[in-house]
N, C-alpha and C positions, 0 to 999 in steps of 0.2 A: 559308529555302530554300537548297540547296547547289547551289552550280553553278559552274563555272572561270571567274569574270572575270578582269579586269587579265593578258589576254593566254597563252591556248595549254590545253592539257590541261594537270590535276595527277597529279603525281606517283601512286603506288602507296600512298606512306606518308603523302601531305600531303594534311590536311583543311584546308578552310577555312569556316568556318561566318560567314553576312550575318545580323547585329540586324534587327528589324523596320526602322531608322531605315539599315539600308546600312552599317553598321560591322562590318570584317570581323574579327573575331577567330581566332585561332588557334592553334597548337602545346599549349600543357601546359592550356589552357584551353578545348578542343576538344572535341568530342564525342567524341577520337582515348584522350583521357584518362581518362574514366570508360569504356570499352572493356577498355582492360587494367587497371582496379583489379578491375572484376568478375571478370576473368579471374585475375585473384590472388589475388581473395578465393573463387573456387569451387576454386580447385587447394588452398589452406590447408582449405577445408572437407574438403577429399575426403580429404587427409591427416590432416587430425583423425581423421575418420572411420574411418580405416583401421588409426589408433595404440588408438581407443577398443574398436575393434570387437577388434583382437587382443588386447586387453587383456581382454575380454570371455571370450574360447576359453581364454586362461592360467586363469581362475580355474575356469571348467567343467571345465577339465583338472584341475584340483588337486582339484577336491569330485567329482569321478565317479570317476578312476582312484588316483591319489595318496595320497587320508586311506584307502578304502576299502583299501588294500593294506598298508599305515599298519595299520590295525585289526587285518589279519590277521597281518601280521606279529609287531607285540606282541600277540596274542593278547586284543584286545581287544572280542570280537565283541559284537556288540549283541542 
């Protein structure tokens, strides 16, 4: 359960997370911590994503506009 013991509200950025047994754990070990891995592991996906996918248009580019003009040009029609 989370809740502000040991005196006053918490902060904005401070978690503090209670053990079943009342041991409070917190900062890199926090629930504050797997929060922003996920959020760095979904920004790295989305740029993968976005290196794979333009990678994807380069080579549709080259097999639709590119060889076909390629062929005409050396007069090598099919």
């Amino acid at each position: 359960m989370f809740e502000a013991r040991e005196g006053g509200a918490l902060e904005d950025g401070e978690v503090k997370h209670y053990d079943a047994d009342g041991t409070c754990t917190s900062g890199m070990f926090g629930p504050t911590m797997f929060s922003n891995t996920l959020a760095l592991f979904l920004a790295v996906s989305a740029l993968t994503k976005v290196v794979v996918y333009a990678a994807y248009a380069g080579i549709e580019t080259i097999a639709t506009v590119i060889v076909p003009a390629m062929f005409e040009a050396l007069e090598w029609g099919v």
